[in-house]
C-alpha positions as CSV (number, residue, x, y, z in Angstrom):
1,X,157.1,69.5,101.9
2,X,155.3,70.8,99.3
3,X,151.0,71.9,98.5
4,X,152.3,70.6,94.7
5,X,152.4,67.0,96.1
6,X,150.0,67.1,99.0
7,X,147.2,69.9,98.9
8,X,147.0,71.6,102.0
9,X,150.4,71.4,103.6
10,X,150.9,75.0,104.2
11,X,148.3,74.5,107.0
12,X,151.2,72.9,108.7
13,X,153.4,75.4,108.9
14,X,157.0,75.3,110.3
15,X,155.7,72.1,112.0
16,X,158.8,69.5,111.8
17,X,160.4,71.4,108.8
18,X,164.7,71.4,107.9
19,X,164.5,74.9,110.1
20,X,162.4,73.7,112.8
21,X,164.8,70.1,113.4
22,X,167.6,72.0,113.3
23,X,166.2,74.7,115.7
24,X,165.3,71.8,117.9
25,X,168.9,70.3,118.2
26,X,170.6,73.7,119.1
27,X,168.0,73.6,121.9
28,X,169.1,70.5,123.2
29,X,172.8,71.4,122.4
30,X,172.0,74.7,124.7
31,X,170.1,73.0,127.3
32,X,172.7,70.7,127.8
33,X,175.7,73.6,128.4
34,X,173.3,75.8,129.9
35,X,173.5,78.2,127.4
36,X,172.1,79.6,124.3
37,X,174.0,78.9,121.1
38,X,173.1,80.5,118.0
39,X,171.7,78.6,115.2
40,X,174.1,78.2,112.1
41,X,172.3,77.7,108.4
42,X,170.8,74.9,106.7
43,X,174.0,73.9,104.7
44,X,174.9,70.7,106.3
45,X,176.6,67.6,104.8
46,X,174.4,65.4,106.8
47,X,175.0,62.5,103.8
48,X,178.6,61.7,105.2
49,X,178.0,60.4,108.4
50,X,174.2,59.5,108.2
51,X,172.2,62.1,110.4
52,X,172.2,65.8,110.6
53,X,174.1,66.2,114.4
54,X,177.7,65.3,113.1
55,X,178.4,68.3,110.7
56,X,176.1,70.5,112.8
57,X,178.3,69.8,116.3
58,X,181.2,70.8,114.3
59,X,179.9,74.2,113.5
60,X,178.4,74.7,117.0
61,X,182.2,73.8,118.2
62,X,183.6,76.4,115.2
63,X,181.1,79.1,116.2
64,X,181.6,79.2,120.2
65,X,185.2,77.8,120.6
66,X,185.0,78.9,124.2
67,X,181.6,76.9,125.5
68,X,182.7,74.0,127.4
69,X,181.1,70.6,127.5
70,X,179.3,71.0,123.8
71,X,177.8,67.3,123.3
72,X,180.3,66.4,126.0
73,X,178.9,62.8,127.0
74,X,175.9,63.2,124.1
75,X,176.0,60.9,121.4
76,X,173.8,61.3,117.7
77,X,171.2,59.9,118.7
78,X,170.5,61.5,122.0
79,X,170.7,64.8,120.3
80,X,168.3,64.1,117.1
81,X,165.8,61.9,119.2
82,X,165.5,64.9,121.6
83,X,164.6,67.0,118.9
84,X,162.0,65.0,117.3
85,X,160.1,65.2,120.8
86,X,160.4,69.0,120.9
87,X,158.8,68.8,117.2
88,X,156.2,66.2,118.5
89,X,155.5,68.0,120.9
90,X,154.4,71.3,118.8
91,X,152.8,69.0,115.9
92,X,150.4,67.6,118.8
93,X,149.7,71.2,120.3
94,X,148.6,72.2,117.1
95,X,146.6,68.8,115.8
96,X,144.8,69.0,119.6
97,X,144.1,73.1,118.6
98,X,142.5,71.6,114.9
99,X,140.5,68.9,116.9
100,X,139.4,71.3,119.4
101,X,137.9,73.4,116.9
102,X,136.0,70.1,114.9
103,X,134.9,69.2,118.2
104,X,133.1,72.7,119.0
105,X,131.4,72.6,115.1
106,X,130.4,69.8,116.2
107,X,128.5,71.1,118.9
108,X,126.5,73.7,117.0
109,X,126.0,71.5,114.4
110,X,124.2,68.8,117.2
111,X,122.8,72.0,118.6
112,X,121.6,73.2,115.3
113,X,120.3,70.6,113.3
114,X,120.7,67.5,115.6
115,X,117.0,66.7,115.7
116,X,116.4,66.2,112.0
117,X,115.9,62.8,111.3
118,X,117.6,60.8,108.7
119,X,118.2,57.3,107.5
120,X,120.4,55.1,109.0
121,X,122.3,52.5,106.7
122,X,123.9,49.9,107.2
123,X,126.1,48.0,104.6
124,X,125.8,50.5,102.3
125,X,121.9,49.8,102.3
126,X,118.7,51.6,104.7
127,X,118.3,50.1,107.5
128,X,116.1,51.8,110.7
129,X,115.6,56.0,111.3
130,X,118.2,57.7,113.1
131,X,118.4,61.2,113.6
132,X,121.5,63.6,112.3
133,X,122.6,64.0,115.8
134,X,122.8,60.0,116.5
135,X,125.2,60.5,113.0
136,X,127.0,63.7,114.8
137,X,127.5,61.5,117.7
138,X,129.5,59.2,116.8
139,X,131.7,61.4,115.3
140,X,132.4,63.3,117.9
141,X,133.1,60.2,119.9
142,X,136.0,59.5,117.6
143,X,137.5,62.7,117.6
144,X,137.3,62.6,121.8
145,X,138.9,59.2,122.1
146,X,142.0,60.5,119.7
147,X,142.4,63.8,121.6
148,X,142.3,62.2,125.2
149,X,144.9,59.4,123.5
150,X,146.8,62.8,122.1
151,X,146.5,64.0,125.1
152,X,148.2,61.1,127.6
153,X,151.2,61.4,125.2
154,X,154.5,61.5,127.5
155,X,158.2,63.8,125.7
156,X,160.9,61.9,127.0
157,X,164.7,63.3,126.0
158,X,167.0,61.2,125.3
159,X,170.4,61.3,126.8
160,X,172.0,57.8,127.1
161,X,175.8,58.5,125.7
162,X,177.2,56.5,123.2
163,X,176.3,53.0,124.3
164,X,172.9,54.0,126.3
165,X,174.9,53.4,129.5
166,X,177.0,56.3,130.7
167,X,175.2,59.5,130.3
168,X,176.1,61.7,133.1
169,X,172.5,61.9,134.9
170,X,173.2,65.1,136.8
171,X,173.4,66.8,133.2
172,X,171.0,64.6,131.5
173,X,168.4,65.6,134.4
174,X,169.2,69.2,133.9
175,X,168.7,69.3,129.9
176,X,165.2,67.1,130.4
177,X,164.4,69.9,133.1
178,X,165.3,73.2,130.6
179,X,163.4,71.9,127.9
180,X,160.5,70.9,129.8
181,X,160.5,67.0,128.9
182,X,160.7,64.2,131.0
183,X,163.9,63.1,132.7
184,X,163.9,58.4,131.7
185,X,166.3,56.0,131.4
186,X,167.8,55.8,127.9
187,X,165.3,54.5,125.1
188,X,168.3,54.0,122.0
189,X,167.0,50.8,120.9
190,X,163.0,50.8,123.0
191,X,160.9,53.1,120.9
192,X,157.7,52.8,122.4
193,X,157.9,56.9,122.8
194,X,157.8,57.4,119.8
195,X,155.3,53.9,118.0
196,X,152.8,55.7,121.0
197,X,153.0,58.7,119.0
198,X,152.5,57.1,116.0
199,X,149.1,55.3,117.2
200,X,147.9,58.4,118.4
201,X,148.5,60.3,115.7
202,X,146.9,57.6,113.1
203,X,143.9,57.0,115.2
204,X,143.4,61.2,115.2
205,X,143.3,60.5,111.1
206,X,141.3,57.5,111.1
207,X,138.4,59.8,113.4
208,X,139.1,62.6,110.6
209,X,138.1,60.2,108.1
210,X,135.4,58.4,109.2
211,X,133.6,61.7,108.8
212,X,135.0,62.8,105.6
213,X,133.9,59.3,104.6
214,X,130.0,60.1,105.5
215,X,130.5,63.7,103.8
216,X,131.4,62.1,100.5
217,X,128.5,59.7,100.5
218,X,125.9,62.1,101.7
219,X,127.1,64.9,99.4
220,X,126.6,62.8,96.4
221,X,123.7,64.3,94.2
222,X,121.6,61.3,94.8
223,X,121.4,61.2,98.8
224,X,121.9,64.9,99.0
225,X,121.9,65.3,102.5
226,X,125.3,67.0,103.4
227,X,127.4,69.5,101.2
228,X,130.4,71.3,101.8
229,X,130.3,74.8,102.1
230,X,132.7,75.6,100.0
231,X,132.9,73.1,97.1
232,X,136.0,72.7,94.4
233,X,135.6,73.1,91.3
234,X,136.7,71.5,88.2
235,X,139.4,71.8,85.0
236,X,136.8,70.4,82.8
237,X,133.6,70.4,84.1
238,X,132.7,73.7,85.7
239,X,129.2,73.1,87.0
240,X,130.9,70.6,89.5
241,X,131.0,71.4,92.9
242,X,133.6,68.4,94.4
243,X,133.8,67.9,98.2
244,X,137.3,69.1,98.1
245,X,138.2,69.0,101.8
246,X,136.3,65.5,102.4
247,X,138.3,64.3,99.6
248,X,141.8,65.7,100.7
249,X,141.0,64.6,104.8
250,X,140.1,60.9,103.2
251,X,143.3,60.5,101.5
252,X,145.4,61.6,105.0
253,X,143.1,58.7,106.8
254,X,144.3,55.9,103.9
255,X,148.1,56.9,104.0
256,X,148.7,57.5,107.7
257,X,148.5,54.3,109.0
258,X,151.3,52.9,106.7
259,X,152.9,55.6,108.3
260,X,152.3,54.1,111.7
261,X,153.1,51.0,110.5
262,X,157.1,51.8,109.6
263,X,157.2,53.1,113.2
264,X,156.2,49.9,114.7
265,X,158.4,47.9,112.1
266,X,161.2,50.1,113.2
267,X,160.8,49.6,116.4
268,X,160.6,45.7,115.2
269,X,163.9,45.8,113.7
270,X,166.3,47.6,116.6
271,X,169.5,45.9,116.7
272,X,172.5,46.5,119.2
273,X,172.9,49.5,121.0
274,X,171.9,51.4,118.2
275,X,169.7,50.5,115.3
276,X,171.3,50.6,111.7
277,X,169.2,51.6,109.3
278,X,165.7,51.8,111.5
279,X,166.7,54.5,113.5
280,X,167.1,56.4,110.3
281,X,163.8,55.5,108.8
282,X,162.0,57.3,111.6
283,X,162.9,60.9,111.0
284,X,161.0,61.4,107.6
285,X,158.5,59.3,109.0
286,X,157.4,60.8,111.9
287,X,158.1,63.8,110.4
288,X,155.1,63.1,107.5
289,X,152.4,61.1,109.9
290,X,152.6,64.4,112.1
291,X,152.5,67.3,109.0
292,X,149.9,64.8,107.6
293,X,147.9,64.5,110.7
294,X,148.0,68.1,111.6
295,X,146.7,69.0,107.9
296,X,143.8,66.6,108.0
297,X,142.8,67.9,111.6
298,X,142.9,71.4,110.1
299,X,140.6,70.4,107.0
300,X,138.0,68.4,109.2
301,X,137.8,71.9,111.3
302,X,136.6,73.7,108.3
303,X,134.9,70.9,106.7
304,X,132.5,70.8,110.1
305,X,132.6,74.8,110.3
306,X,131.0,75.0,107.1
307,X,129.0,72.1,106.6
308,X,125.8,72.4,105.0
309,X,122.6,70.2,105.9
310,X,119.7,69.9,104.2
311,X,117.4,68.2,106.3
312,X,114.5,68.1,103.7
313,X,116.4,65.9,101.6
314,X,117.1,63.6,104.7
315,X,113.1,63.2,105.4
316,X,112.3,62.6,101.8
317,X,115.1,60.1,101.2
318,X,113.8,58.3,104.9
319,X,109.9,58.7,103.9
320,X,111.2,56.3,100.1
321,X,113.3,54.1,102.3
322,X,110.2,53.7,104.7
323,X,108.3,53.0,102.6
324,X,110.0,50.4,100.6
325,X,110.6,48.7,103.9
């Protein structure tokens, strides 16, 4: 990933990065033999056979020539799969830590300025008073309905065996256990684990937004009403003051949902006992949504932290619309 292409990505850290999947597949690799095995480098020919668990089995196998059972009865897909829900699982923690934190500037700013009364508009036009708190409201009501769907997210690994069939459940029990996942029947070719994800994870974005979206209309010089605190600047025009984050959280909320989209069309197109093609399209995908989501969450914390009202602006712009009404 890169801040070059997408501002801001450094706030997701090692969330779902090259070092973090393979991290993840040693761990399942070690929960299934019961014992830690050391993680080898990044310098896998994952091109040749299609997915990243072929060439890094064989130097697993080369490093500890004496572990028995390595990916004994595990097939690709039960390894990589698993792994994405160990990174899921971190990429929610953290969006849920972001959201947390909106939620709470939320709170002072409801506490703080709540009572000031605006105007409320509707189709782009003034419609009847509201106060700043009715806005505030309804942003935090978005926010809430994404963390409690975050939060009913299930981790299921995955340990069907080469077909899907013939996983040896004793073992497969035992690596769900050690990782702290849930022990289900084989989901090769059902991936509702992971579309769930997905929606979650795009509705967070959409809440993220839907306030950005207000910022940027009541931040322009016109309205007045909001500003960021901390306002970017420009290569050309240096009196500007842009609503950077608003800007940045806005474009996570328009790409996401594609992004949910080829989950559900992957899910669409599963095929067999294993999908070929769709089950590849995933990775990269989940991978994005989740950086993308846990960025956005991030920028909407400070956006709120450090949002600036100016309630004297709000009255004046609600006495005009008064009295043109």
């Amino acid at each position: 990933m890169s801040d070059v292409f997408w501002p801001g990505d450094a706030r997701a850290g090692a969330l779902f990065t090259d070092e973090a999947f393979v991290a993840a597949m040693v761990a399942v690799e070690s929960a299934w033999v019961g014992t830690t095995l050391d993680v080898p480098g990044l310098d896998l020919d994952t091109e040749s056979g299609g997915n990243p668990v072929i060439p890094l089995v064989e130097c697993l196998q080369k490093a500890h020539p004496d572990v028995e059972g390595l990916h004994d009865g595990l097939t690709s897909q039960d390894v990589l799969d698993t792994a994405l829900v160990l990174m899921l699982g971190d990429a929610v923690s953290a969006v849920r830590r972001h959201v947390a934190d909106a939620l709470a500037a939320l709170e002072v700013l409801a506490s703080e300025q709540g009572q000031a009364p605006m105007t409320g508009r509707t189709l782009t036009q003034p419609a009847l008073p509201i106060s700043f708190g009715d806005k505030v409201g309804s942003w935090r009501g978005g926010l809430a309905e994404a963390d409690r769907d975050l939060g009913a997210l299930t981790y299921p690994a995955q340990a069907g065996g080469p077909v899907g069939t013939d996983s040896d459940s004793r073992l497969a029990q035992q690596m769900a256990q050690r990782l702290g996942l849930d022990d289900v029947p084989a989901w090769h070719t059902m991936r509702r684990p992971l579309t769930r994800a997905g929606d979650a994870l795009v509705a967070t974005t959409d809440a993220c937004g839907r306030i950005a979206r207000d910022v940027l209309v009541l931040s322009r010089p016109e309205l007045g009403e909001l500003s960021e605190g901390h306002g970017g600047g420009s290569s050309s025009m240096p009196h500007k003051s842009n609503p950077v984050l608003s800007v940045l959280v806005r474009r996570a909320a328009l790409t996401t949902p594609a992004l949910g989209a080829t989950l559900h069309l992957c899910a669409a197109d599963q095929v067999d006992e294993r999908a070929d093609g769709a089950w590849h399209a995933e990775w990269e995908t989940l991978r994005l949504l989740a950086r993308r989501t846990a960025v956005a969450t991030s920028q909407t914390a400070d956006l709120l932290r450090d949002l600036r009202v100016h309630p004297e602006r709000m009255a004046a712009n609600l006495a005009a619309a008064e009295e043109a009404r």
